[in-house]
N, C-alpha and C positions, 0 to 999 in steps of 0.2 A: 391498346396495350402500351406500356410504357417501354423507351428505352430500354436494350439491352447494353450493357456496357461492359466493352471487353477488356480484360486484365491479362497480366502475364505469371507467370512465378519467379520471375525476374525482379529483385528489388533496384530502381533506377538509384542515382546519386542524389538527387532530392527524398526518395523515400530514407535513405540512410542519413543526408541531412536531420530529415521530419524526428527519425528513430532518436538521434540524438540529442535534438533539443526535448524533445517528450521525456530521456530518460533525466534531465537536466533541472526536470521543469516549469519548462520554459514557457508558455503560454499553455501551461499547462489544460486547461478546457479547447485549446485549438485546433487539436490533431486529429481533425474527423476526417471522413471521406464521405460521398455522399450517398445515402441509402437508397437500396433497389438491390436490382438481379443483375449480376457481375457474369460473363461467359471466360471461361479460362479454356486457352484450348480451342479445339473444335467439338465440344459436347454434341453426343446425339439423343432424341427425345428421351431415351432410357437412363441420360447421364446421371451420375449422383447429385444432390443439391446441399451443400454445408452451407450451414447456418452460421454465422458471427454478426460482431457488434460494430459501429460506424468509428469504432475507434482505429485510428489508424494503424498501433500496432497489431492490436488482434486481426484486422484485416491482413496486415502484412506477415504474419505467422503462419496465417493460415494459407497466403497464398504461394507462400517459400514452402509449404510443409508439402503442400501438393502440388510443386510443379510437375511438369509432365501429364499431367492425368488432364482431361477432357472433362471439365463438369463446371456447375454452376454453382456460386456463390451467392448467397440471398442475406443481402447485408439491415440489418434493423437498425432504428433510427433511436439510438438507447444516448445520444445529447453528449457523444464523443468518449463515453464511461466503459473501461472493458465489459466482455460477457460475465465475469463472476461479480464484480460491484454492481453492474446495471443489474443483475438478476437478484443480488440483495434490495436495490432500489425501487425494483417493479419496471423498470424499461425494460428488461432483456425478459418479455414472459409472454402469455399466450396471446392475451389481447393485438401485442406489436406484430407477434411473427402472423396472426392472421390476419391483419391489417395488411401487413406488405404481402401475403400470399396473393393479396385480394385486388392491391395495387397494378403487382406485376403481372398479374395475371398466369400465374406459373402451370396451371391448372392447362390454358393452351399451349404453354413453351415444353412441356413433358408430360411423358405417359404415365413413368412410373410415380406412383402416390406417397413415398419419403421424403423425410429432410431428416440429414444428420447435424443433430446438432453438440457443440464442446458439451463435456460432463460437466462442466463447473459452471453451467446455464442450469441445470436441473433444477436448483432449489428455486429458479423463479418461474418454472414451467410449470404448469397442468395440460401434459400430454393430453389425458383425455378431452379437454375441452377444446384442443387445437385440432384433432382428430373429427370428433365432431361437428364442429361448424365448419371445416376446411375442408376434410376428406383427408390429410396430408398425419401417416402415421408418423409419429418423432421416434428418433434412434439415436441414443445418443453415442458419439463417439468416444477417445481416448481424452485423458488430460491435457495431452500436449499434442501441439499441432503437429509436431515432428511423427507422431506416433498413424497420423491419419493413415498415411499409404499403405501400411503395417495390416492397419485394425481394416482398411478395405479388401485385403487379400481374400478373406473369410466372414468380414462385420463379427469378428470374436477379439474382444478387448483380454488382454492377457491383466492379472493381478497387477502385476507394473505400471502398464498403463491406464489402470483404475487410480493408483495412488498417489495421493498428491505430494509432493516434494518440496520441502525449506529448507536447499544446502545454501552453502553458503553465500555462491556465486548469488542467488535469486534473492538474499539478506542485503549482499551490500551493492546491488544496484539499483536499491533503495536509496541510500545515502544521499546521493547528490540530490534530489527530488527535494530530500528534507529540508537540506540546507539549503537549498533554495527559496523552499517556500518559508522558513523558517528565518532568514535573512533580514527580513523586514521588521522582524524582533528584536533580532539579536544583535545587529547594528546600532541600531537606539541606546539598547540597554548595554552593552560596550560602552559606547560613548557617554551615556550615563554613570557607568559603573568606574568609569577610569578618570570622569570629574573628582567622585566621590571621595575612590580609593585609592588613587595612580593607580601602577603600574598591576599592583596585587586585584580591586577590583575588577581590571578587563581581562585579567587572568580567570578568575571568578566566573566569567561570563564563558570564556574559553573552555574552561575545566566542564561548564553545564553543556556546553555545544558539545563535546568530543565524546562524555560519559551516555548523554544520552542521544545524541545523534547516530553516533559510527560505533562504539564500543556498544551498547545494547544490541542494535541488531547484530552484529559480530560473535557475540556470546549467548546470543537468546537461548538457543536449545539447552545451555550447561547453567542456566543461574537457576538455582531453585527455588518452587514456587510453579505455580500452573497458572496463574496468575498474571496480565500484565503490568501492572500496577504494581503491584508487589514484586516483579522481578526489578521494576524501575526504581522502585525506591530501596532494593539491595545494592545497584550500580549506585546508586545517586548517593547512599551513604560511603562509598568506596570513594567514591568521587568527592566528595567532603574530608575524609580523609588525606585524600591526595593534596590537595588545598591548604589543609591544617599544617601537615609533614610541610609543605613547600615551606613553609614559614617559617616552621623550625627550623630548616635545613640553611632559612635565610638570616640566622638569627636569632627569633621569636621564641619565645618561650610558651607552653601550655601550662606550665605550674604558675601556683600560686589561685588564688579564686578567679583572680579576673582573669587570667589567661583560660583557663580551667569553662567559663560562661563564653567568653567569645568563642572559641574553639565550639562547644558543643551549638551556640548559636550558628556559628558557620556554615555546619553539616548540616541544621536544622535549614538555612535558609538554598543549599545548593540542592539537598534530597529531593524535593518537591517538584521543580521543576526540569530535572532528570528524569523524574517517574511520569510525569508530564509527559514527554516527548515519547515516553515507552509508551502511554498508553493510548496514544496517536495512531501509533505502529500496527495494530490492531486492524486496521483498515487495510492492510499491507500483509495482510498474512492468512495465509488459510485453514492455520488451528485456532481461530477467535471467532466466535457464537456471537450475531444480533444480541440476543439476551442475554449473553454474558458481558460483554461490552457495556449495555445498560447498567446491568448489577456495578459493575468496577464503577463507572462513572456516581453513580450516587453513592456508592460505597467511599468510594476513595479520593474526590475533589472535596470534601466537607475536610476532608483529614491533611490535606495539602494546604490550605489555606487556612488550618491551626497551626499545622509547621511554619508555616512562613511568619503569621502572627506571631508565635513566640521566638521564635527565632530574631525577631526585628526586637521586642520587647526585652529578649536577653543581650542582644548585641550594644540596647542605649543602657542599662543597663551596666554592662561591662564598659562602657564609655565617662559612664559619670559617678561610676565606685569610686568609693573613696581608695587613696593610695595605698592605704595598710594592708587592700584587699592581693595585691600583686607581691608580698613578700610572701 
């Protein structure tokens, strides 16, 4: 039998460390913990067993949601990815949870034949096949781990705790993740853009960071369209706007032809990779469908990389019109 290893519902200063470079992130694939059968408490053979993934926050959620309680944790080896992304991915699904059934040997650590495991694992389970080869019926609990101690009183999840939630708070502590991972982009193309253009290029690069970084997820729910992509490129034309306006505001003119092509090249070249970063976002939210995701992605990258072509095409263009074109 393998190691039992005991936890607490205590998050130490290192876990809260760990919590914050993860929401930052920061080595972003590093925050596991390691897989097997967790004791919380002092469980007896009848304890409960919840099921999570080796990621370190969902481990940590679940075992702040149920301090106090006496049971075991049966953590799967889904390569440090929470329960709802591994269970799109195929780690978080029957094969793994009866693999580590079979490891830990849970079979002689308790009597009773359940594991509960998050609802937002379902889509990569097949209960019946886990039940089958294991003996171990699945039950799935609440969305949120907070909700466990609740839904254990009676194992009856209330509508609430079935529903999944995108307020705000759960939008923008996305953000920093982004721009992190996103950094390694957009410092380049700054430094690129502000050769180019001065001060108005690394503005340019600014204006795509903020519109589609912090402002999309910010406004997701109210821009219309059902669409990711499509809400990215309503922000992303706003954000071209805001761009265009700066210019005039500094001066610049949109009348005349030439003014009239650069400007619409502008919008054309900021839109795209505004809706870009919307449709990234996707991954991060829990009203976006596998197969809708596909659909936008070939739908909608052939159409970003026309904008951007013409937009470049009108912008040389508005560079080399002749002068008569600006009266």
């Amino acid at each position: 039998m393998s190691e039992i290893m005991a936890t607490t519902g205590e998050l130490s200063a290192s876990d809260r460390r760990d919590h914050i470079l993860a929401r930052i992130g920061w080595d972003r694939m590093g925050h596991k913990v390691v897989p097997g059968l967790y004791r919380l408490g002092d469980p007896a053979p009848d304890a409960p067993v919840f099921v999570t993934s080796n990621y370190s926050l969902s481990f940590y959620a679940l075992r702040s949601g149920i301090a106090g309680m006496d049971a075991y944790i049966l953590v799967l080896d889904t390569h440090g990815i929470n329960v709802w992304c591994a269970a799109g991915k195929g780690t978080f699904g029957a094969e793994e949870i009866i693999k580590r059934i079979e490891v830990t040997r849970l079979r002689e650590v308790v009597q009773q034949r359940t594991i509960i495991l998050p609802q937002l694992g379902a889509p990569g389970v097949n209960a019946h096949e886990v039940r089958q080869r294991s003996g171990f019926k699945v039950e799935y609990g609440p969305v949120l781990a907070s909700d466990v101690k609740e839904y254990m009183k009676d194992h009856r999840a209330t509508a609430e705790m079935r529903r999944v939630r995108f307020p705000l708070r759960d939008r923008m502590v996305l953000v920093p993740v982004e721009v992190v991972n996103y950094s390694k982009f957009l410092i380049p193309a700054a430094l690129v853009m502000l050769l180019l253009g001065g001060l108005m290029g690394l503005f340019a690069v600014l204006v795509v960071a903020i519109f589609g970084l912090v402002f999309f997820p910010m406004f997701l729910p109210f821009i219309p369209t059902r669409q990711f992509s499509s809400k990215g490129l309503i922000i992303g034309f706003l954000g071209g706007l805001v761009f265009v306006s700066s210019q005039v505001w500094l001066g610049g003119s949109i009348f005349g032809m030439t003014g009239l092509i650069k400007a619409i090249a502008e919008v054309l070249l900021i839109a795209p990779p505004v809706a870009y970063f919307a449709l990234n976002f996707t991954g991060s939210s829990p009203i976006a469908s596998r197969t809708g995701v596909k659909r936008e992605i070939f739908r909608y990258i052939p159409m970003f990389v026309i904008m951007i072509a013409l937009g470049a095409i009108l912008i040389a263009i508005s560079a080399f019109a002749p002068l008569g074109w600006s009266l």
